[in-house]
N, CA, C and O atoms as CSV, one atom per row, in Angstrom:
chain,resi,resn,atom,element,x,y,z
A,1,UNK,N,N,-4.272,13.578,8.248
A,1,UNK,CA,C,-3.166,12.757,8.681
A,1,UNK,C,C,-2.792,13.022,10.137
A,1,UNK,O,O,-2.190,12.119,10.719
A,2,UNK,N,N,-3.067,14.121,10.785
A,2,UNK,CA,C,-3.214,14.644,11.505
A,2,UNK,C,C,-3.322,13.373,13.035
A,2,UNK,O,O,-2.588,13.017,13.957
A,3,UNK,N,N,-4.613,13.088,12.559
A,3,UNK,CA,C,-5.199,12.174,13.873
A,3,UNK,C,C,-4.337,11.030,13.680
A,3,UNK,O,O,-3.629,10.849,14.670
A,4,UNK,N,N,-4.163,10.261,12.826
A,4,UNK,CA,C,-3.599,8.989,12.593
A,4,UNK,C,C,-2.070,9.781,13.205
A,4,UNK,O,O,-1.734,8.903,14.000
A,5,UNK,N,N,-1.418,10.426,13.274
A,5,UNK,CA,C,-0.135,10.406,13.891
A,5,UNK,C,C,-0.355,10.619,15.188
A,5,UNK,O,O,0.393,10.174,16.059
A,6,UNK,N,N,-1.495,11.383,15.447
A,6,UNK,CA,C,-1.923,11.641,17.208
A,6,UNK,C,C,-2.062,9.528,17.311
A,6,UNK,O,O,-1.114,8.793,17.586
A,7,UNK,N,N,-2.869,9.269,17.135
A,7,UNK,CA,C,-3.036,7.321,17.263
A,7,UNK,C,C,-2.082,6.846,16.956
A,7,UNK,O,O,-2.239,5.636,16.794
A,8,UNK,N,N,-0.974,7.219,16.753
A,8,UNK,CA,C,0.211,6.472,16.503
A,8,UNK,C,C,1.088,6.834,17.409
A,8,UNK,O,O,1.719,5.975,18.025
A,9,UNK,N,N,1.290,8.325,17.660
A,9,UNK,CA,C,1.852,8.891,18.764
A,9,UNK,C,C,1.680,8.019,20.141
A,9,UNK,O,O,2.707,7.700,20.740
A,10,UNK,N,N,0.491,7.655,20.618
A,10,UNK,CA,C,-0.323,7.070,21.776
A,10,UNK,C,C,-0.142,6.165,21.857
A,10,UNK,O,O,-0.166,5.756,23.018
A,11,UNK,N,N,0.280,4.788,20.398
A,11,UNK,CA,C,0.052,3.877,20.690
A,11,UNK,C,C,1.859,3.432,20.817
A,11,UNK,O,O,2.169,2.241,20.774
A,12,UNK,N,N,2.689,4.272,20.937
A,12,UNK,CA,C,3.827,4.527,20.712
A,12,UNK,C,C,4.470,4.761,22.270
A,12,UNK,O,O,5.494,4.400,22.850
A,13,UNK,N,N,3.359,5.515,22.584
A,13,UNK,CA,C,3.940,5.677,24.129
A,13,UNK,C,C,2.837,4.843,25.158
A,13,UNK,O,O,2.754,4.812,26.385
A,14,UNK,N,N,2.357,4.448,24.511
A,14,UNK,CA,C,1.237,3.239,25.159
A,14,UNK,C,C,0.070,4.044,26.079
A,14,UNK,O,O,0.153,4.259,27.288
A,15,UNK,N,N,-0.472,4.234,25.642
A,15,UNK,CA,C,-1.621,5.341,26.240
A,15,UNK,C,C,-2.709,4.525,25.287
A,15,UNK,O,O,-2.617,4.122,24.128
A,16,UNK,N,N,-3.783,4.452,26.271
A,16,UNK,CA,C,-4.848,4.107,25.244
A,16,UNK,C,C,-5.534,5.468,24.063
A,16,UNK,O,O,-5.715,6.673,24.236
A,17,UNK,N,N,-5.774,4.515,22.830
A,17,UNK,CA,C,-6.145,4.935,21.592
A,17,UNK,C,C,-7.923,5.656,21.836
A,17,UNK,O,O,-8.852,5.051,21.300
A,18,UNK,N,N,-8.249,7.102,22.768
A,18,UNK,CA,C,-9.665,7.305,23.074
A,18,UNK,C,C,-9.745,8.871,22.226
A,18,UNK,O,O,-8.913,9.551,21.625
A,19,UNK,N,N,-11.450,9.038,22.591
A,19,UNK,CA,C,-11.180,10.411,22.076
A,19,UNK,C,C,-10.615,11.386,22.804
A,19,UNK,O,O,-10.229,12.483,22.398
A,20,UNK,N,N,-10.569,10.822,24.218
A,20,UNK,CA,C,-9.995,12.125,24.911
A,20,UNK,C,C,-8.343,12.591,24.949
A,20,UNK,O,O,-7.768,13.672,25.079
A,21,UNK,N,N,-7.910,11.195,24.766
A,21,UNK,CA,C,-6.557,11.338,24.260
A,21,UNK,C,C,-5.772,11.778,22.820
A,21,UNK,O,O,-4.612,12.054,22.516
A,22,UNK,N,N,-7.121,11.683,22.079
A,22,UNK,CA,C,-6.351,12.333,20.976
A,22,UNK,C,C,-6.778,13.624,20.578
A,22,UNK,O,O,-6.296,14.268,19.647
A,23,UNK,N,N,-7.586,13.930,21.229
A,23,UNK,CA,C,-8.257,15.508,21.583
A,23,UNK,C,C,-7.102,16.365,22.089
A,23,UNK,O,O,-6.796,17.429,21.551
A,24,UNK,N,N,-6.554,15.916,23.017
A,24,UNK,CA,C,-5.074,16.495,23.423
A,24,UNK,C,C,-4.006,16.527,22.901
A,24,UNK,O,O,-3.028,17.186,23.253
A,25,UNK,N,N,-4.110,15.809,22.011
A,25,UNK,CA,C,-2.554,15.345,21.092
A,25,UNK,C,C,-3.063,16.568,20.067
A,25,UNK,O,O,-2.354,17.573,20.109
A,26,UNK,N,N,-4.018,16.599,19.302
A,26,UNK,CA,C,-4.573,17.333,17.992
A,26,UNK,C,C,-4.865,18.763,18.511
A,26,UNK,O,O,-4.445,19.736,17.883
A,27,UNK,N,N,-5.591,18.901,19.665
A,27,UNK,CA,C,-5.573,20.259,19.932
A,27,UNK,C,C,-4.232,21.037,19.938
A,27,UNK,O,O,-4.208,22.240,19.676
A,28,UNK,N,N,-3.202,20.384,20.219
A,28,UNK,CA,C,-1.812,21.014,20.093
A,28,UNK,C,C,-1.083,21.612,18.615
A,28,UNK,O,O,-0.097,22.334,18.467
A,29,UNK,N,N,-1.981,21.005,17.639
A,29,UNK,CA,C,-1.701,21.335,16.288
A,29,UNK,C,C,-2.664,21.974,15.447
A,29,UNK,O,O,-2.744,22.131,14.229
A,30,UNK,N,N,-3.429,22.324,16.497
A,30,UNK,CA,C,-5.005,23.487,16.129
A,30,UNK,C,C,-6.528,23.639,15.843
A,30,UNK,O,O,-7.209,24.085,16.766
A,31,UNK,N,N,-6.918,23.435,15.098
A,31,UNK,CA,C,-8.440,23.374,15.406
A,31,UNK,C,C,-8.517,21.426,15.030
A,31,UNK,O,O,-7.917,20.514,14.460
A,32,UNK,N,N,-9.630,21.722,15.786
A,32,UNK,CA,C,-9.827,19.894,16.562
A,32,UNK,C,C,-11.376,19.328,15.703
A,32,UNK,O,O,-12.245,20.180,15.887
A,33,UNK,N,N,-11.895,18.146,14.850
A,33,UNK,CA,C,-12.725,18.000,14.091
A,33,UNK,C,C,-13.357,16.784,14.673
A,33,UNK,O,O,-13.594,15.749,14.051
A,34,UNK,N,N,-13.709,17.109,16.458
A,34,UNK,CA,C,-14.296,15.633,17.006
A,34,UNK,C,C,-14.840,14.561,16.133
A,34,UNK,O,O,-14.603,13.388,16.426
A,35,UNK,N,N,-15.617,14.889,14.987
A,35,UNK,CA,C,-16.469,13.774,14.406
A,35,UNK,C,C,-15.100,13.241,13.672
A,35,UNK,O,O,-15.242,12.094,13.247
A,36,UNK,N,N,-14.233,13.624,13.508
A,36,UNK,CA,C,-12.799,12.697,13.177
A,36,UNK,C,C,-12.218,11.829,13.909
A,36,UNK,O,O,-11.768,10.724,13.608
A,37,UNK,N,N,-12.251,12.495,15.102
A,37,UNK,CA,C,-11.896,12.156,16.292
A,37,UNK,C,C,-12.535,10.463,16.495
A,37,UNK,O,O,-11.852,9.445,16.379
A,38,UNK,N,N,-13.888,10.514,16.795
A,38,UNK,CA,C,-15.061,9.890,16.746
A,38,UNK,C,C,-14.806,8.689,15.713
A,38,UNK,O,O,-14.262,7.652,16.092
A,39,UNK,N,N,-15.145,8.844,14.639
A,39,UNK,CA,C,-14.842,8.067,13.237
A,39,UNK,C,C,-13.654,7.084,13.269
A,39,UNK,O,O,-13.646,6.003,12.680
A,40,UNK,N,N,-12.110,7.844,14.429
A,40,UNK,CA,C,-11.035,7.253,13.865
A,40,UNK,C,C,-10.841,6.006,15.174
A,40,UNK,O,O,-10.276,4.915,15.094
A,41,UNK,N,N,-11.581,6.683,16.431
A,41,UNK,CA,C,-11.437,5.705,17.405
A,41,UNK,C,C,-12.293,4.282,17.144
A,41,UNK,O,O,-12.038,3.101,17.380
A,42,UNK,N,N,-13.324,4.910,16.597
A,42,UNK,CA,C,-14.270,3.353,16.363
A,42,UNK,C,C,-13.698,2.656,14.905
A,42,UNK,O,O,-14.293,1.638,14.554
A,43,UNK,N,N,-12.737,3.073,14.159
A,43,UNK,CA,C,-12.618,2.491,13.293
A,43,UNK,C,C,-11.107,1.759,13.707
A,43,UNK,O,O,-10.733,0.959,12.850
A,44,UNK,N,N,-10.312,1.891,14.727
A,44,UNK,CA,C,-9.145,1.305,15.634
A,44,UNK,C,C,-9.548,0.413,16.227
A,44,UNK,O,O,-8.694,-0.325,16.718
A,45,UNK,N,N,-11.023,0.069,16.452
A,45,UNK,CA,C,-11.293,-0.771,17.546
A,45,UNK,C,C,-11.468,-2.191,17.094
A,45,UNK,O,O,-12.315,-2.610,16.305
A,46,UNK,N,N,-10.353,-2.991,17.837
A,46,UNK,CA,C,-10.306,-4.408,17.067
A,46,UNK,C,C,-9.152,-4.729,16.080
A,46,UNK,O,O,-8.856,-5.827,15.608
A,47,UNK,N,N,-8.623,-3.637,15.894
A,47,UNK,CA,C,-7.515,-3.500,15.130
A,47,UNK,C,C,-6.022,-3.570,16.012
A,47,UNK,O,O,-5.814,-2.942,17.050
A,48,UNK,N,N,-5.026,-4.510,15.318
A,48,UNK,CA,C,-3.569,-4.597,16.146
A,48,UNK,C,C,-3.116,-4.148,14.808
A,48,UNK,O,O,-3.166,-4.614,13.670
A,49,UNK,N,N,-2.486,-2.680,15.566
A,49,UNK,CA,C,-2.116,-1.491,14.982
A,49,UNK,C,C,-0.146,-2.009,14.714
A,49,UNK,O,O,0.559,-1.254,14.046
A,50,UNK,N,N,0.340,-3.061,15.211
A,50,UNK,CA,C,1.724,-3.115,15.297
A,50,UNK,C,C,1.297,-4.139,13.669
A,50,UNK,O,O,1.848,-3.754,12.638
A,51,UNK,N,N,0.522,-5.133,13.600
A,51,UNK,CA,C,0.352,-5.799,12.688
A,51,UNK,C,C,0.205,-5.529,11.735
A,51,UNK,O,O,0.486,-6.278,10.799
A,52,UNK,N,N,-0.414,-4.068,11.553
A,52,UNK,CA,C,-0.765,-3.231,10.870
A,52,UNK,C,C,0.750,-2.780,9.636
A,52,UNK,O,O,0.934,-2.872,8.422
A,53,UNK,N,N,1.395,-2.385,10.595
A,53,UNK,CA,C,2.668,-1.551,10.431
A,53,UNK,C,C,3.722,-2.539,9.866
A,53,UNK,O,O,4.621,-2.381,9.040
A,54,UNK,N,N,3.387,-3.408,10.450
A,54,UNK,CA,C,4.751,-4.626,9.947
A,54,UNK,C,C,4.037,-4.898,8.796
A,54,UNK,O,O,4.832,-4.688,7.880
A,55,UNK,N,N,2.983,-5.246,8.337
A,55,UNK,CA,C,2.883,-5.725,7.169
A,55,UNK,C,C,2.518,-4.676,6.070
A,55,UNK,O,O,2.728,-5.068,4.922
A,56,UNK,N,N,2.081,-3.589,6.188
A,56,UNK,CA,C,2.709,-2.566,5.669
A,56,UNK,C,C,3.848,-1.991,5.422
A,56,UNK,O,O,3.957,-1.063,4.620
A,57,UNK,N,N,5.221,-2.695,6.372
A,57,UNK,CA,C,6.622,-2.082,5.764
A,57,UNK,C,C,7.302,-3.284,5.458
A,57,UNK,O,O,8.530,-3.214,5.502
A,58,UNK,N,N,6.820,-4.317,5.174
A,58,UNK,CA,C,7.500,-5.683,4.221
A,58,UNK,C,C,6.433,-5.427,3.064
A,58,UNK,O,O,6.886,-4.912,2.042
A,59,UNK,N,N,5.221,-5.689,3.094
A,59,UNK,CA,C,4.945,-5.893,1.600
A,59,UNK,C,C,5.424,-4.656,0.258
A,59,UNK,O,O,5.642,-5.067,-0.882
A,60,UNK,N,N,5.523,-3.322,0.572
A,60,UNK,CA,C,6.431,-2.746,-0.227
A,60,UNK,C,C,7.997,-2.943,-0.886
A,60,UNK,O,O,8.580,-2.682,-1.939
A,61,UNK,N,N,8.218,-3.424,0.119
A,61,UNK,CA,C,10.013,-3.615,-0.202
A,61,UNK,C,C,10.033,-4.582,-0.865
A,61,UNK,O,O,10.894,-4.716,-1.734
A,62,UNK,N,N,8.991,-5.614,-0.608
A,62,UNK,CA,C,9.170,-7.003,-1.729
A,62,UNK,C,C,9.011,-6.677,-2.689
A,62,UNK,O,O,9.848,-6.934,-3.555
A,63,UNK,N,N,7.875,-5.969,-2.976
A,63,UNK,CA,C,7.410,-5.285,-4.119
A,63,UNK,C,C,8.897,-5.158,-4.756
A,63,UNK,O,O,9.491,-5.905,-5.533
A,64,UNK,N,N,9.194,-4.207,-4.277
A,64,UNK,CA,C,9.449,-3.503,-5.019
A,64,UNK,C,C,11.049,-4.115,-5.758
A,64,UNK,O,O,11.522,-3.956,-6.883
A,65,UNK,N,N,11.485,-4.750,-4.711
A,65,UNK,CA,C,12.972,-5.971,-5.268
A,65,UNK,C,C,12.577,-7.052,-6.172
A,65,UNK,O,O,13.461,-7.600,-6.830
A,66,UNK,N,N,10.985,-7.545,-6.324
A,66,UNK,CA,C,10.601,-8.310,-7.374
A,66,UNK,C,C,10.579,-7.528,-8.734
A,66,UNK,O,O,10.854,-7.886,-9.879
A,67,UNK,N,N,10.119,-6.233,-8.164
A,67,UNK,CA,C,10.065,-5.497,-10.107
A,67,UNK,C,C,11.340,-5.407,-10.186
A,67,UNK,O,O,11.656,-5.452,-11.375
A,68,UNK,N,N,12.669,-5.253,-9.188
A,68,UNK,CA,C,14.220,-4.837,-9.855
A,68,UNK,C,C,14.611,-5.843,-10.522
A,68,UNK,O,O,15.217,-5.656,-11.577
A,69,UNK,N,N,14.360,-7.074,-10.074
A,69,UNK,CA,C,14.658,-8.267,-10.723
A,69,UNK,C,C,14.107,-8.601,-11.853
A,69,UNK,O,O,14.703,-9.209,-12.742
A,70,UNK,N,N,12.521,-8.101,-11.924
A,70,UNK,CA,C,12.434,-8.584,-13.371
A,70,UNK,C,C,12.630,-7.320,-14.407
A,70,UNK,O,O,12.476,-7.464,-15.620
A,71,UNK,N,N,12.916,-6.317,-13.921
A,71,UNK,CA,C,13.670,-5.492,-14.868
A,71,UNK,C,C,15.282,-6.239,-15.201
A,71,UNK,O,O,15.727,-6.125,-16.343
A,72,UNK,N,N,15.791,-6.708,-14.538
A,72,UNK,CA,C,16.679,-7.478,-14.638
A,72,UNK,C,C,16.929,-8.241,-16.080
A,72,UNK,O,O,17.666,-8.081,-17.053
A,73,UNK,N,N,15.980,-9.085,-15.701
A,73,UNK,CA,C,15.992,-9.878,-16.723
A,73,UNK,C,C,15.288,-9.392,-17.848
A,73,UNK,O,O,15.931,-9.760,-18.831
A,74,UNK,N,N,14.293,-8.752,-18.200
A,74,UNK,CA,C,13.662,-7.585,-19.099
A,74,UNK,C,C,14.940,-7.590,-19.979
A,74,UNK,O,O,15.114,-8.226,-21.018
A,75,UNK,N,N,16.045,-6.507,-19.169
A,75,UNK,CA,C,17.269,-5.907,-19.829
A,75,UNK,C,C,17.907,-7.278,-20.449
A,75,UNK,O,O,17.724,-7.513,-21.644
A,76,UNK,N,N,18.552,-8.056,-19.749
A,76,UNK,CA,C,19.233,-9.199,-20.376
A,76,UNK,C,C,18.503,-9.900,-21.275
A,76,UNK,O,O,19.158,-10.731,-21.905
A,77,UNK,N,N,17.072,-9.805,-21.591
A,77,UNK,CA,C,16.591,-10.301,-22.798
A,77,UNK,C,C,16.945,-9.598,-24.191
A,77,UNK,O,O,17.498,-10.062,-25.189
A,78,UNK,N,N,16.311,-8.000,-23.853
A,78,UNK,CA,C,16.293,-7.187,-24.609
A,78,UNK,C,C,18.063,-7.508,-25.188
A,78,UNK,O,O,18.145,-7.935,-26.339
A,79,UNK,N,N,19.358,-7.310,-24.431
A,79,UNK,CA,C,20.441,-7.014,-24.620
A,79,UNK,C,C,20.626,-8.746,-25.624
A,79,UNK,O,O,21.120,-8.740,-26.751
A,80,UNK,N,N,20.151,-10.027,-24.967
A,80,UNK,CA,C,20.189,-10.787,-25.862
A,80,UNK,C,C,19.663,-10.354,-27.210
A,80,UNK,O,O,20.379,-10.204,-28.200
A,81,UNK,N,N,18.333,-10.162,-27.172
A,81,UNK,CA,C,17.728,-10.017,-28.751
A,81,UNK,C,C,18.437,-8.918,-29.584
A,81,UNK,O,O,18.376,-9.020,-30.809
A,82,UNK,N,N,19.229,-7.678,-28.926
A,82,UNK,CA,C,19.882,-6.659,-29.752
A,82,UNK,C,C,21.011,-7.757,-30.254
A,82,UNK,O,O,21.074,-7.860,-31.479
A,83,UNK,N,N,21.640,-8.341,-29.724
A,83,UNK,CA,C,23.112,-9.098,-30.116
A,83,UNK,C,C,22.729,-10.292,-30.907
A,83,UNK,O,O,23.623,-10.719,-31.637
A,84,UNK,N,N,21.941,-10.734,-30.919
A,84,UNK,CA,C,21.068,-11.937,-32.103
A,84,UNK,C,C,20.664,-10.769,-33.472
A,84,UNK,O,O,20.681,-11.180,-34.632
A,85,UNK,N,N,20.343,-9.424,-33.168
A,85,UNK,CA,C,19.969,-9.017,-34.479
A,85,UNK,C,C,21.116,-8.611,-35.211
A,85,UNK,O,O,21.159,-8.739,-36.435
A,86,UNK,N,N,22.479,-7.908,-34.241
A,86,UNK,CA,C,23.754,-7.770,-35.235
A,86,UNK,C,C,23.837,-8.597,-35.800
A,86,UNK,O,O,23.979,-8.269,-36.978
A,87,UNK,N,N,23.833,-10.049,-35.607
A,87,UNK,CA,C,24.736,-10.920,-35.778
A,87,UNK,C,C,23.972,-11.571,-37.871
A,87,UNK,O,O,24.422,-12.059,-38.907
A,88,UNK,N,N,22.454,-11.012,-37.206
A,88,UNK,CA,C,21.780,-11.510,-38.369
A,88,UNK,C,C,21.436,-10.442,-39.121
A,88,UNK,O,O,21.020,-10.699,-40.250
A,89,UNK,N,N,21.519,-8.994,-38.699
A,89,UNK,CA,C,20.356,-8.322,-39.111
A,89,UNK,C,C,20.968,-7.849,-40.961
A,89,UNK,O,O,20.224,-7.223,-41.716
């Protein structure tokens, strides 16, 4: 997780996303695994990292207000069908 916060760090303070820049960011937090390094820059490339992020912090929250709601209604069924069985049971 390491590197991905060094590439986030960078792209945060607007520095380009290279290996030499995140060689410096990661060496500060201890031993350094270039072929990570390597791996994470070519796999950034072509990628809009803000697009990234925004649609990663909306599609959770929808998520997750669609399941409150249909727990919602879940409960108000359930609470219907308990009050239909007093009435008959």
């Amino acid at each position: 997780m390491k590197y991905i916060y060094a590439a986030l760090m960078l792209k945060e303070s607007g520095k380009e996303i290279n290996e030499e820049n995140l060689k410096k960011i990661v060496e500060a937090t201890g031993d350094v695994d270039e072929a990570r390094i390597k791996v994470l820059v070519e796999s950034l490339k072509g990628i809009n990292i803000d697009e990234v992020i925004k649609s990663a912090a909306v599609t959770p929250i929808g998520k997750l207000e669609e399941k409150k709601e249909e727990k919602k209604e879940e409960k108000k069924e359930e609470m219907a069908a308990e009050g239909l069985a007093a009435l008959f049971g």
